[in-house]
mmCIF file as Biopython writes it, N, C-alpha, C and O atoms, coordinates in Angstrom:
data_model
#
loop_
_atom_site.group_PDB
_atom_site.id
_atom_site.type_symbol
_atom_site.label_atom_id
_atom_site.label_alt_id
_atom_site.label_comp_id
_atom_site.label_asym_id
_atom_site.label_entity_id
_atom_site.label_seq_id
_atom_site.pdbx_PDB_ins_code
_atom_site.Cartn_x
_atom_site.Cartn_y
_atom_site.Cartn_z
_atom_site.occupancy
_atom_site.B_iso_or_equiv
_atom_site.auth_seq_id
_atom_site.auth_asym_id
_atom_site.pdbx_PDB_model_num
ATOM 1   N N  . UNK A ? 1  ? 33.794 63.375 77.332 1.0 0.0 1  A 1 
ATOM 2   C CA . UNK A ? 1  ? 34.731 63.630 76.254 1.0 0.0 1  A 1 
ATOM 3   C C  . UNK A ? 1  ? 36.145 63.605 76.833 1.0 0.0 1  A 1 
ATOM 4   O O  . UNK A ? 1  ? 36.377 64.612 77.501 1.0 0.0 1  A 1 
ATOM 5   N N  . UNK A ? 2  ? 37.077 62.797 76.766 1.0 0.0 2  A 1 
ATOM 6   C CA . UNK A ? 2  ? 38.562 62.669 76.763 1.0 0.0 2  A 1 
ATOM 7   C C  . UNK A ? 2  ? 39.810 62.924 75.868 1.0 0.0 2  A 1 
ATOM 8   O O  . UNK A ? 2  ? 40.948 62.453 75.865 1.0 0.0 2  A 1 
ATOM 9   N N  . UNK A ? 3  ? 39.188 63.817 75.135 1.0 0.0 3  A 1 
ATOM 10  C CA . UNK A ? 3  ? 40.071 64.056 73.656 1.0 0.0 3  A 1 
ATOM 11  C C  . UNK A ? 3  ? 38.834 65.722 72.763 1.0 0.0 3  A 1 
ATOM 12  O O  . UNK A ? 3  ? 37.650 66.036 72.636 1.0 0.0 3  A 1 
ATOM 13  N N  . UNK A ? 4  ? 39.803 66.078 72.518 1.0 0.0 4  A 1 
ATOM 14  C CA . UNK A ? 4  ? 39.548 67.668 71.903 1.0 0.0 4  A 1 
ATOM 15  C C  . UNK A ? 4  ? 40.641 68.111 70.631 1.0 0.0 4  A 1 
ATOM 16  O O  . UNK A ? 4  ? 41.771 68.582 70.758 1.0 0.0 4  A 1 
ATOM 17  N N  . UNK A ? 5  ? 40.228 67.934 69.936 1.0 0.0 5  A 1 
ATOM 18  C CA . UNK A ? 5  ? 41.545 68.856 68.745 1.0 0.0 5  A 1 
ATOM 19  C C  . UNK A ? 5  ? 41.238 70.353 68.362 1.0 0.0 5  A 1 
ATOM 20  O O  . UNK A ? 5  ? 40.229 70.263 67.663 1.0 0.0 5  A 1 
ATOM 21  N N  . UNK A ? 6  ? 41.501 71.367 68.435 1.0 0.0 6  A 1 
ATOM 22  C CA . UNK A ? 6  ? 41.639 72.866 68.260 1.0 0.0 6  A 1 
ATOM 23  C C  . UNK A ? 6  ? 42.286 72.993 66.944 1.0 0.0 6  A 1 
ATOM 24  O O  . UNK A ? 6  ? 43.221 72.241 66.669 1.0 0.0 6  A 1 
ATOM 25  N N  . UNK A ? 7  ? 41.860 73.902 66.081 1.0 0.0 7  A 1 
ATOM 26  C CA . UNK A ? 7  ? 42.702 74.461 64.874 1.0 0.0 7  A 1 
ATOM 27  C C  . UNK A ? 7  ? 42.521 75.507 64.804 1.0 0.0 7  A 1 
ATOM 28  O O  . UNK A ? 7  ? 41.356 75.902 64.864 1.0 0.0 7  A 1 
ATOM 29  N N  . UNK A ? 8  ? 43.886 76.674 64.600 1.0 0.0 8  A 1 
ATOM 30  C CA . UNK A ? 8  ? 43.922 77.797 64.618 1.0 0.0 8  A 1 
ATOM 31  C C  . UNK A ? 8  ? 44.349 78.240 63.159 1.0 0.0 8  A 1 
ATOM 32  O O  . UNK A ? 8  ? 45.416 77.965 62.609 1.0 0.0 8  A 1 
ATOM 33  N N  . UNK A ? 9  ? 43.609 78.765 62.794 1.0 0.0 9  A 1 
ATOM 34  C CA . UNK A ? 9  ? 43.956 79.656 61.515 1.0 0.0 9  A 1 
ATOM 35  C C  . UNK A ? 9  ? 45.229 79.970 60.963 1.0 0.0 9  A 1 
ATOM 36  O O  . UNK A ? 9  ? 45.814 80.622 61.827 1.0 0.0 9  A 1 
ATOM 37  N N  . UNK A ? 10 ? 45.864 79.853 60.086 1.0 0.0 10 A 1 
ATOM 38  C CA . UNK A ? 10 ? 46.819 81.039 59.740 1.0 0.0 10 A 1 
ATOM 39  C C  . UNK A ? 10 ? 46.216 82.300 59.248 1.0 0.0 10 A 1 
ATOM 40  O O  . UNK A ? 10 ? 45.072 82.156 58.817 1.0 0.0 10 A 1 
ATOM 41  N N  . UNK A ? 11 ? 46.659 83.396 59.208 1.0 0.0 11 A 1 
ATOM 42  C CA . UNK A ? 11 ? 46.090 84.618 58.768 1.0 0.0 11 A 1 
ATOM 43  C C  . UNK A ? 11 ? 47.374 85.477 58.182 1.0 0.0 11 A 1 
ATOM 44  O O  . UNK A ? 11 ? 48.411 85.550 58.842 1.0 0.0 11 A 1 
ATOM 45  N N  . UNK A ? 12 ? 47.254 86.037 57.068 1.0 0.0 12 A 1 
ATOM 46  C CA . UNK A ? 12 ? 47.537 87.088 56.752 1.0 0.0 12 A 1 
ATOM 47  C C  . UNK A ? 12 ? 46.978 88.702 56.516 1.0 0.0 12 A 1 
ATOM 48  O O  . UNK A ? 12 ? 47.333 89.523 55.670 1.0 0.0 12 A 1 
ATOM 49  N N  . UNK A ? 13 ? 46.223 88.784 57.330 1.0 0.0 13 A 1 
ATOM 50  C CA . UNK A ? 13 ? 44.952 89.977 57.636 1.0 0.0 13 A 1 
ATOM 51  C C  . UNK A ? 13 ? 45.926 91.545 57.880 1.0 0.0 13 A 1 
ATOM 52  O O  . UNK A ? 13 ? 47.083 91.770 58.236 1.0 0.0 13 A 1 
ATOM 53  N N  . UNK A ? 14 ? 45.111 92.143 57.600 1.0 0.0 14 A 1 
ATOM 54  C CA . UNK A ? 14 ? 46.197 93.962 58.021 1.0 0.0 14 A 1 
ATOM 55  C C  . UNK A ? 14 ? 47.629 93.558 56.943 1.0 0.0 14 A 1 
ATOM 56  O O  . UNK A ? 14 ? 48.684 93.893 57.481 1.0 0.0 14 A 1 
ATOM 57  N N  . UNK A ? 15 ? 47.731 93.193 56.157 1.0 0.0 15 A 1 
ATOM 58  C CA . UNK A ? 15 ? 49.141 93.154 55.160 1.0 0.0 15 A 1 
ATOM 59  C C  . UNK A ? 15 ? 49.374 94.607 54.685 1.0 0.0 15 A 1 
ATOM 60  O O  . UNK A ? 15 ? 48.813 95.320 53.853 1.0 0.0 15 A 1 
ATOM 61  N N  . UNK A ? 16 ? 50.425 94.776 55.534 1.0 0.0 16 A 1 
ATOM 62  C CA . UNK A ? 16 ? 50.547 96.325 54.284 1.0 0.0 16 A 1 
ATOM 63  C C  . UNK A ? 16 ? 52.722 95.632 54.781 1.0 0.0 16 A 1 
ATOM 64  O O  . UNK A ? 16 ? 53.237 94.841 55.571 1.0 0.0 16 A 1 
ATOM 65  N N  . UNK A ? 17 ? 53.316 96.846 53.415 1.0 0.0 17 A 1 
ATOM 66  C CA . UNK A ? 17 ? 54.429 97.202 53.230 1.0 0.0 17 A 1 
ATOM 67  C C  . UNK A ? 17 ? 55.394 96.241 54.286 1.0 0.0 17 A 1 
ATOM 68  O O  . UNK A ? 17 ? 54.900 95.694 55.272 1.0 0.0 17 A 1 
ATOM 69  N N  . UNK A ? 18 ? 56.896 96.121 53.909 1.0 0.0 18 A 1 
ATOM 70  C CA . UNK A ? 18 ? 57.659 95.542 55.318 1.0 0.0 18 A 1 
ATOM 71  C C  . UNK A ? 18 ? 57.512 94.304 55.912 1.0 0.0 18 A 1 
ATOM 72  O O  . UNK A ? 18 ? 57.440 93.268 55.251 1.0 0.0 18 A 1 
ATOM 73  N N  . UNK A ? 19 ? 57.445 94.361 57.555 1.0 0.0 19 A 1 
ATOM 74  C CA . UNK A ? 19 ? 57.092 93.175 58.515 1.0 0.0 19 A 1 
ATOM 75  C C  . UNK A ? 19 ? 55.841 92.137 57.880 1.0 0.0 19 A 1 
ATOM 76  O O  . UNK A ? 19 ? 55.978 90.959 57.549 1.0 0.0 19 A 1 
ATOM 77  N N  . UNK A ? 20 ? 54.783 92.845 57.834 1.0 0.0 20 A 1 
ATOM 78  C CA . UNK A ? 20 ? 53.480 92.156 57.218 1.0 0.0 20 A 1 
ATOM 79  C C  . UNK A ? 20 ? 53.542 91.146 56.480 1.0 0.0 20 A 1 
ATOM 80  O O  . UNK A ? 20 ? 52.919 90.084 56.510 1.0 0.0 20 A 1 
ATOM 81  N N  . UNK A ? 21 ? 54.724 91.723 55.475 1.0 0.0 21 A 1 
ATOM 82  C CA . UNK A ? 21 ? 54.595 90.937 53.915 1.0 0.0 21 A 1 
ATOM 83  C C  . UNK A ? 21 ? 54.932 89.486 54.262 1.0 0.0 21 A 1 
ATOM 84  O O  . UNK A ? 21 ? 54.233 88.598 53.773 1.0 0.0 21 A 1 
ATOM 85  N N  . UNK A ? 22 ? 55.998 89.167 55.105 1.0 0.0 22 A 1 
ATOM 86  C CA . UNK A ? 22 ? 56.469 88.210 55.753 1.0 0.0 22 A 1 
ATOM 87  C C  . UNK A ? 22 ? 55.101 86.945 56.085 1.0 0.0 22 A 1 
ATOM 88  O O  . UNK A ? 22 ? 55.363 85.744 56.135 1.0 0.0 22 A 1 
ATOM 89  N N  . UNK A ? 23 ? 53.827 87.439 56.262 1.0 0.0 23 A 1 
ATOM 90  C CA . UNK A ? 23 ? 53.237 86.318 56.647 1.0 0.0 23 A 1 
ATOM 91  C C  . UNK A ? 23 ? 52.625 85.806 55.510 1.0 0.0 23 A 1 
ATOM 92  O O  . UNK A ? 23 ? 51.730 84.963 55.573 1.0 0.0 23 A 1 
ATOM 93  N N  . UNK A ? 24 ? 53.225 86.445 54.074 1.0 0.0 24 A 1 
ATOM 94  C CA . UNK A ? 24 ? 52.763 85.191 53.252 1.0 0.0 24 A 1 
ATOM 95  C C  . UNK A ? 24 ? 53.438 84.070 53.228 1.0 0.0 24 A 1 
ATOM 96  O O  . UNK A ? 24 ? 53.013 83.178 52.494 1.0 0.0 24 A 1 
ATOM 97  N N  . UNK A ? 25 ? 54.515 83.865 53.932 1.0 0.0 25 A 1 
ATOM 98  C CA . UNK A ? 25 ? 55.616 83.058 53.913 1.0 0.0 25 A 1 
ATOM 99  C C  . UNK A ? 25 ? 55.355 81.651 54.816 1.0 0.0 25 A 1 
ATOM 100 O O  . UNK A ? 25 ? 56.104 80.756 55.207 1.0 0.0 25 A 1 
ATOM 101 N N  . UNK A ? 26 ? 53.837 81.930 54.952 1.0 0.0 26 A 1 
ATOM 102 C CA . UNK A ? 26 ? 53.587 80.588 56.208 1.0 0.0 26 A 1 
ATOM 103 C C  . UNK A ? 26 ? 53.529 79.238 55.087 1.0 0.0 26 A 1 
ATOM 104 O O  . UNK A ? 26 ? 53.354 79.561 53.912 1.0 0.0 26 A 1 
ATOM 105 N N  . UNK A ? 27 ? 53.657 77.872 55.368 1.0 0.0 27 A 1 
ATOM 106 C CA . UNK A ? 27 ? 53.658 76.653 55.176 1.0 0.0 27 A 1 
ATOM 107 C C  . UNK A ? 27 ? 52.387 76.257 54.708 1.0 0.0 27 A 1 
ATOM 108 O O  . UNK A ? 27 ? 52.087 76.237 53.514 1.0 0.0 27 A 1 
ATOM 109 N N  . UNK A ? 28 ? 51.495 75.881 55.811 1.0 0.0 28 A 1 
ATOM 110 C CA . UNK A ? 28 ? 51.033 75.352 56.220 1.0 0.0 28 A 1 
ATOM 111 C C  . UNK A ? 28 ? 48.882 76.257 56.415 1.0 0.0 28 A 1 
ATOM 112 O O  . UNK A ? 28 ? 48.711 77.441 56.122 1.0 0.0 28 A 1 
ATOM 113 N N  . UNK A ? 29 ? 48.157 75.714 56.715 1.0 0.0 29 A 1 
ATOM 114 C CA . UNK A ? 29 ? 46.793 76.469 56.744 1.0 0.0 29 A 1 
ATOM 115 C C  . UNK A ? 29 ? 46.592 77.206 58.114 1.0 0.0 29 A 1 
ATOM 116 O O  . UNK A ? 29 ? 45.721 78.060 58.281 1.0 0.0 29 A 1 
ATOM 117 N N  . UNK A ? 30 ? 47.425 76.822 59.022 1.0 0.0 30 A 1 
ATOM 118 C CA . UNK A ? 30 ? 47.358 76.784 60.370 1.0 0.0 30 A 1 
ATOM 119 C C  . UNK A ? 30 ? 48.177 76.105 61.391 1.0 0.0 30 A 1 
ATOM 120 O O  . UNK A ? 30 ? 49.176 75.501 61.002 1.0 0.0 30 A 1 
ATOM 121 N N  . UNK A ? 31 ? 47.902 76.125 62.578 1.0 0.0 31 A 1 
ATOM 122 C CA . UNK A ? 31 ? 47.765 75.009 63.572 1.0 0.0 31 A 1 
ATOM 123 C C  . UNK A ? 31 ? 46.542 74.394 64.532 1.0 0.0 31 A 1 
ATOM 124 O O  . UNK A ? 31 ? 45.503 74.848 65.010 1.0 0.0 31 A 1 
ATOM 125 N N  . UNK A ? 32 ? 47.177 73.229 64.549 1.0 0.0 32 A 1 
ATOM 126 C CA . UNK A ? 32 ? 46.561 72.415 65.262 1.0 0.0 32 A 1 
ATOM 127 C C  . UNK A ? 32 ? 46.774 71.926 66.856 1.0 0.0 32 A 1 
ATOM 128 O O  . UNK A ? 32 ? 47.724 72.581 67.285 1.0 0.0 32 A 1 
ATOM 129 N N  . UNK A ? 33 ? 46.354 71.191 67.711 1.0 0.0 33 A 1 
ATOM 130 C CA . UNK A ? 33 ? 46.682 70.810 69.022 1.0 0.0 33 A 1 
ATOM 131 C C  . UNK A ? 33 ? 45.218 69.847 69.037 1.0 0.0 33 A 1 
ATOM 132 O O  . UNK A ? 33 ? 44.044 70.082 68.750 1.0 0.0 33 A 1 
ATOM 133 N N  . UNK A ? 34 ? 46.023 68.571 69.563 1.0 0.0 34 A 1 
ATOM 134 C CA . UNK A ? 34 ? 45.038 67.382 70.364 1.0 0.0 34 A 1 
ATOM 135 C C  . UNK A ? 34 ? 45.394 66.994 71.769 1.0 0.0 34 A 1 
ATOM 136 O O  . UNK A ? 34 ? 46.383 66.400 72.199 1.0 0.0 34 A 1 
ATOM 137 N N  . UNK A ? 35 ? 44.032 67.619 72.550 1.0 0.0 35 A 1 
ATOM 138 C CA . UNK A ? 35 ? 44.178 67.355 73.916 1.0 0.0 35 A 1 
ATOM 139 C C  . UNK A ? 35 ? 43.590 66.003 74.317 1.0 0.0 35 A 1 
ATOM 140 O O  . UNK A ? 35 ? 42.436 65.787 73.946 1.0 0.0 35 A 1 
ATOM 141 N N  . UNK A ? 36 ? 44.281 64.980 75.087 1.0 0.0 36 A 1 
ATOM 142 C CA . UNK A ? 36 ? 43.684 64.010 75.700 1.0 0.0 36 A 1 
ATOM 143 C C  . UNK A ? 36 ? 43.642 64.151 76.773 1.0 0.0 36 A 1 
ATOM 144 O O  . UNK A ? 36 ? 44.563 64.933 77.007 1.0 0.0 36 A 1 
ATOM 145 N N  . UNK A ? 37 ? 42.884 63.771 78.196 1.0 0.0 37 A 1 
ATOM 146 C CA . UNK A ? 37 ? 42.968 63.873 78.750 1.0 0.0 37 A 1 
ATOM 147 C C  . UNK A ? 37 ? 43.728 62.477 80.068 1.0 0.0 37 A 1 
ATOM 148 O O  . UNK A ? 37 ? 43.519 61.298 79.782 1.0 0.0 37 A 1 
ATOM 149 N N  . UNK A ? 38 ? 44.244 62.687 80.904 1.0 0.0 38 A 1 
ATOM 150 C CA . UNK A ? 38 ? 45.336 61.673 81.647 1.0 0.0 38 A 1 
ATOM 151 C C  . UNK A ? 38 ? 44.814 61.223 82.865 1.0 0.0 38 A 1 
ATOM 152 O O  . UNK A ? 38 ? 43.629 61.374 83.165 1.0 0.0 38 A 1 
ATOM 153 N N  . UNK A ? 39 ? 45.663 60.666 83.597 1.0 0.0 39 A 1 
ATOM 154 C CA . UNK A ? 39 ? 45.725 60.481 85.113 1.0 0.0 39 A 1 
ATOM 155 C C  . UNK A ? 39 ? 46.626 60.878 85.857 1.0 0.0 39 A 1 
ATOM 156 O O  . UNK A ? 39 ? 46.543 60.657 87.065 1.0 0.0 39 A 1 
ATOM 157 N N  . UNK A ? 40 ? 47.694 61.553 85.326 1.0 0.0 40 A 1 
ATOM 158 C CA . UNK A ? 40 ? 48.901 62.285 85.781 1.0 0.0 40 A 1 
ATOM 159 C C  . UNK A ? 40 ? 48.252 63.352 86.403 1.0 0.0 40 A 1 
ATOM 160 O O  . UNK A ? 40 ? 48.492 63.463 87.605 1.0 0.0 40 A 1 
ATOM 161 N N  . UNK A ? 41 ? 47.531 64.126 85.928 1.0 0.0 41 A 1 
ATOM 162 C CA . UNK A ? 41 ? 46.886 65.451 86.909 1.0 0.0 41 A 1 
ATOM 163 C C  . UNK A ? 41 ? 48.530 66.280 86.079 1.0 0.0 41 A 1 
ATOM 164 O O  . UNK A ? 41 ? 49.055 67.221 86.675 1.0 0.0 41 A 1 
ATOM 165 N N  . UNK A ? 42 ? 49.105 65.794 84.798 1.0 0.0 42 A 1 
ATOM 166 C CA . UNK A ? 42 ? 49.835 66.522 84.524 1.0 0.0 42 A 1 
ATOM 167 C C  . UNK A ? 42 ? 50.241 67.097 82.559 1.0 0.0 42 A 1 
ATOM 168 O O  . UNK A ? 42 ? 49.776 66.314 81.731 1.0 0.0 42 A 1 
ATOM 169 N N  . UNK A ? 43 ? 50.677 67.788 82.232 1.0 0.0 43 A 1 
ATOM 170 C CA . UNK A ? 43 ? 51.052 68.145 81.097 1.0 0.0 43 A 1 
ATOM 171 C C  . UNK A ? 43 ? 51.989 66.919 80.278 1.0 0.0 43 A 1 
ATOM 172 O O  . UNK A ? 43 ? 53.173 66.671 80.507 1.0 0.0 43 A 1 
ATOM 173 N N  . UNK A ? 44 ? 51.346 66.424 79.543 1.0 0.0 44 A 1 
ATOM 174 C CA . UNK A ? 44 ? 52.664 65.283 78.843 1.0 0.0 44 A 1 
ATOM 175 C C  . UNK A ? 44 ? 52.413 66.232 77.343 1.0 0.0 44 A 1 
ATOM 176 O O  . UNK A ? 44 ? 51.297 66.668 77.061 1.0 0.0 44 A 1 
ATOM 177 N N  . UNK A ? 45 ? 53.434 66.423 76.605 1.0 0.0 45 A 1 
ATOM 178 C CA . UNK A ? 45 ? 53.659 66.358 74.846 1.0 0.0 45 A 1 
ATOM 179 C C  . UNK A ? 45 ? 54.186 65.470 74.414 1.0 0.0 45 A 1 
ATOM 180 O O  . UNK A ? 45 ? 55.313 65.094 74.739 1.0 0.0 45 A 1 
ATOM 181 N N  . UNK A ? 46 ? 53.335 64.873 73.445 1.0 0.0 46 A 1 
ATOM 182 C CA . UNK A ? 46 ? 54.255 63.293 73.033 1.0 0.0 46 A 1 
ATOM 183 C C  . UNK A ? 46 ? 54.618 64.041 71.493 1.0 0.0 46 A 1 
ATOM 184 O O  . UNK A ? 46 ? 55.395 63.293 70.900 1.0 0.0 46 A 1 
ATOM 185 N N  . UNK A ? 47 ? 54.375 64.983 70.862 1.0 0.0 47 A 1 
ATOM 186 C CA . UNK A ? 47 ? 54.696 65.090 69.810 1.0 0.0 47 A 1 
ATOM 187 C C  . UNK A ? 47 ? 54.149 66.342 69.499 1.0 0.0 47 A 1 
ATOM 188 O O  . UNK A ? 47 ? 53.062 66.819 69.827 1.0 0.0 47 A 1 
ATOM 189 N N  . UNK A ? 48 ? 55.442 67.001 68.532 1.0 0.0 48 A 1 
ATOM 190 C CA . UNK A ? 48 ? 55.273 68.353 68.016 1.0 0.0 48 A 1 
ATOM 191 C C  . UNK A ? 48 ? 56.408 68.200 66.411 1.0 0.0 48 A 1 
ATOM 192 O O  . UNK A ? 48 ? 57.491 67.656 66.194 1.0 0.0 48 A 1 
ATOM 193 N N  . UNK A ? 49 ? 55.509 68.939 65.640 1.0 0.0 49 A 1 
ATOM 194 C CA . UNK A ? 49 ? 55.629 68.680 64.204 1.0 0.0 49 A 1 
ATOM 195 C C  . UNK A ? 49 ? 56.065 70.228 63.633 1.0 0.0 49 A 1 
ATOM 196 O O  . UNK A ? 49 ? 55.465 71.240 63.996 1.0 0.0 49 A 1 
ATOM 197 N N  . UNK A ? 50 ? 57.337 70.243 62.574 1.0 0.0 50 A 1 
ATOM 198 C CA . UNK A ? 50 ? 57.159 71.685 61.586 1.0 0.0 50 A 1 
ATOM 199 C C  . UNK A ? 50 ? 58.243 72.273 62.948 1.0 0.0 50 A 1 
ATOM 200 O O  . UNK A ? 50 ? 58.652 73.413 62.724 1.0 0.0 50 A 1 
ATOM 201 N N  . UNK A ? 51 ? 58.638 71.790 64.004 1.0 0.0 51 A 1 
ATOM 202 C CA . UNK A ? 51 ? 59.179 73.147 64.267 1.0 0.0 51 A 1 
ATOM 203 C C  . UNK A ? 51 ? 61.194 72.896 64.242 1.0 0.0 51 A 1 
ATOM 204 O O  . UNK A ? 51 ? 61.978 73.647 64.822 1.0 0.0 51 A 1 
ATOM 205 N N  . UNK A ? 52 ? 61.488 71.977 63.624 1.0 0.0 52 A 1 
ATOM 206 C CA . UNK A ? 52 ? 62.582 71.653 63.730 1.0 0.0 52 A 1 
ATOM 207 C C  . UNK A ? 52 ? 63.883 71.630 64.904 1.0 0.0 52 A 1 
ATOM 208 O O  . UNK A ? 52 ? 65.079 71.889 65.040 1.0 0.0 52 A 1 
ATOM 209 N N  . UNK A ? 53 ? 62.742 71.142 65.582 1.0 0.0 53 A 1 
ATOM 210 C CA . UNK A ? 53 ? 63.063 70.284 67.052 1.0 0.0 53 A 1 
ATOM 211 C C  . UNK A ? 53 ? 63.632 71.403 67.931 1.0 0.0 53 A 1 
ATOM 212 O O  . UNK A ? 53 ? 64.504 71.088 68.740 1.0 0.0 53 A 1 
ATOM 213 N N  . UNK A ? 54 ? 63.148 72.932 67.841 1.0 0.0 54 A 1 
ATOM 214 C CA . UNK A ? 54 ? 63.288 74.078 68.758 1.0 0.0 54 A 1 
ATOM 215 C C  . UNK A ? 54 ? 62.543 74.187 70.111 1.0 0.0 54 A 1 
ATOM 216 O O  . UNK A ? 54 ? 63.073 74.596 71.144 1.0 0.0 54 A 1 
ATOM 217 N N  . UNK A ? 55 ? 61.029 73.707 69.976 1.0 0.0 55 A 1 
ATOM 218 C CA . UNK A ? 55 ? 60.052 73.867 71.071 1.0 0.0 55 A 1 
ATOM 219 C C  . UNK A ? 55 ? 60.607 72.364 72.093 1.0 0.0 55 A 1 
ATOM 220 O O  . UNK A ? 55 ? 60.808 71.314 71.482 1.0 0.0 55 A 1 
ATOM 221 N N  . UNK A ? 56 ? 60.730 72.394 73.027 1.0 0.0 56 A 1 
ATOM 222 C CA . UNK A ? 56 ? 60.932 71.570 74.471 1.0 0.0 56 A 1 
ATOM 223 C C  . UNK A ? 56 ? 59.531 70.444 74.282 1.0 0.0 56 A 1 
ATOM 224 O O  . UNK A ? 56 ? 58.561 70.601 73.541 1.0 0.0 56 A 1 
ATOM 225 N N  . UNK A ? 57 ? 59.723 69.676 74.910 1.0 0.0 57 A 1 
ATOM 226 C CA . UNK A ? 57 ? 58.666 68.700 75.019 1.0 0.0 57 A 1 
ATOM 227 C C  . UNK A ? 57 ? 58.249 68.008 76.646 1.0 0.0 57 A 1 
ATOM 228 O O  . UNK A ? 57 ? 57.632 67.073 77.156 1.0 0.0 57 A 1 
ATOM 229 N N  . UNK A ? 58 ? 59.230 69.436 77.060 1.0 0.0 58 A 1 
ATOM 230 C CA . UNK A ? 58 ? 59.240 69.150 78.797 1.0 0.0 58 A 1 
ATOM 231 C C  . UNK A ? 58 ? 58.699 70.609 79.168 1.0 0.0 58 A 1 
ATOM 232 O O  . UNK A ? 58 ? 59.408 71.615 79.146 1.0 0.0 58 A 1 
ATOM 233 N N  . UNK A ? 59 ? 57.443 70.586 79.488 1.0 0.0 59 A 1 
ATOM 234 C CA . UNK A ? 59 ? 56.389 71.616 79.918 1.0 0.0 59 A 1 
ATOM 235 C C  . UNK A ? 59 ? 57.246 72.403 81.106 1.0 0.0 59 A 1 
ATOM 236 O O  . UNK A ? 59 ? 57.172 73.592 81.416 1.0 0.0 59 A 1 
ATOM 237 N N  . UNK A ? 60 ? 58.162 71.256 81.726 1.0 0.0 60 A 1 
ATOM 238 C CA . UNK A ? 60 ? 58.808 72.275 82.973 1.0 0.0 60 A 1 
ATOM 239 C C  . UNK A ? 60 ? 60.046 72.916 82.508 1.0 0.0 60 A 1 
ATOM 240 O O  . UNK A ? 60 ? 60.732 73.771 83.069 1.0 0.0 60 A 1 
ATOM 241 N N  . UNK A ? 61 ? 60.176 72.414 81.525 1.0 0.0 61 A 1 
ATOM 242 C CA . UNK A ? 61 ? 61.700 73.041 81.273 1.0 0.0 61 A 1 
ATOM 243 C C  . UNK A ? 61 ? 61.755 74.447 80.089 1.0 0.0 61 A 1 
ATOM 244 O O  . UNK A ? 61 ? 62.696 74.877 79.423 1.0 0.0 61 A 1 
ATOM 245 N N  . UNK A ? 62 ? 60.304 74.898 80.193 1.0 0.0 62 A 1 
ATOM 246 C CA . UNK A ? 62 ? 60.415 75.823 79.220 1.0 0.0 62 A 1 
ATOM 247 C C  . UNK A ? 62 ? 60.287 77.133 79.025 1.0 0.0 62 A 1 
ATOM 248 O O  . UNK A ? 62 ? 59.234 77.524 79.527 1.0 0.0 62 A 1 
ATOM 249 N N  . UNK A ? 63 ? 60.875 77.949 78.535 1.0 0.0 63 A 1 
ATOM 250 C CA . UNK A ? 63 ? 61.308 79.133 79.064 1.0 0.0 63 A 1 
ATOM 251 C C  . UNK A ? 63 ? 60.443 80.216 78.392 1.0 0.0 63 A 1 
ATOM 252 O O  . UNK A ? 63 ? 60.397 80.539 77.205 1.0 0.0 63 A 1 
ATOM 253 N N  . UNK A ? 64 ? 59.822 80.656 79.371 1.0 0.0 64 A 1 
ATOM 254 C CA . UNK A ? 64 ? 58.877 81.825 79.122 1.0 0.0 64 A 1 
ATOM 255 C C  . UNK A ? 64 ? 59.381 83.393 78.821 1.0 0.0 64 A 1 
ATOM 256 O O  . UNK A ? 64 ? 60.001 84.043 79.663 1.0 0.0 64 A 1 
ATOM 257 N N  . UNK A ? 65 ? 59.030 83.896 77.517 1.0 0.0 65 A 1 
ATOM 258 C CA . UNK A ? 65 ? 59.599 85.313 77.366 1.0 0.0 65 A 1 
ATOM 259 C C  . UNK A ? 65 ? 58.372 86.557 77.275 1.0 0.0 65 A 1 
ATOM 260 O O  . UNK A ? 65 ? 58.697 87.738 77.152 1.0 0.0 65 A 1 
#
């Protein structure tokens, strides 16, 4: 197998009052991710969708909080 796609849920679960309410506000059903696999022995992203061009597409250049 050289290829894998993952989908993660959206959830609005535990909703009470405030912060919570906020996750009815999602788009979308979820997310997704398709892994192929390379010959780089390295991380490539050729494409990322919905986030209005905030997330990096350079695995090294990205800043962990």
């Amino acid at each position: 197998m050289d290829t894998i796609k993952v989908f993660a849920p959206a959830t609005v679960a535990n909703v009470v009052c405030g912060y919570d309410i906020l996750g009815f506000a999602i788009d979308e059903r979820g997310d997704e991710i398709i892994l192929t696999k390379n010959d780089s022995n390295k991380i490539t992203i050729t494409k990322i969708e919905g986030d209005c061009g905030k997330l990096p597409k350079d695995p090294e250049n990205a800043k962990s909080s």
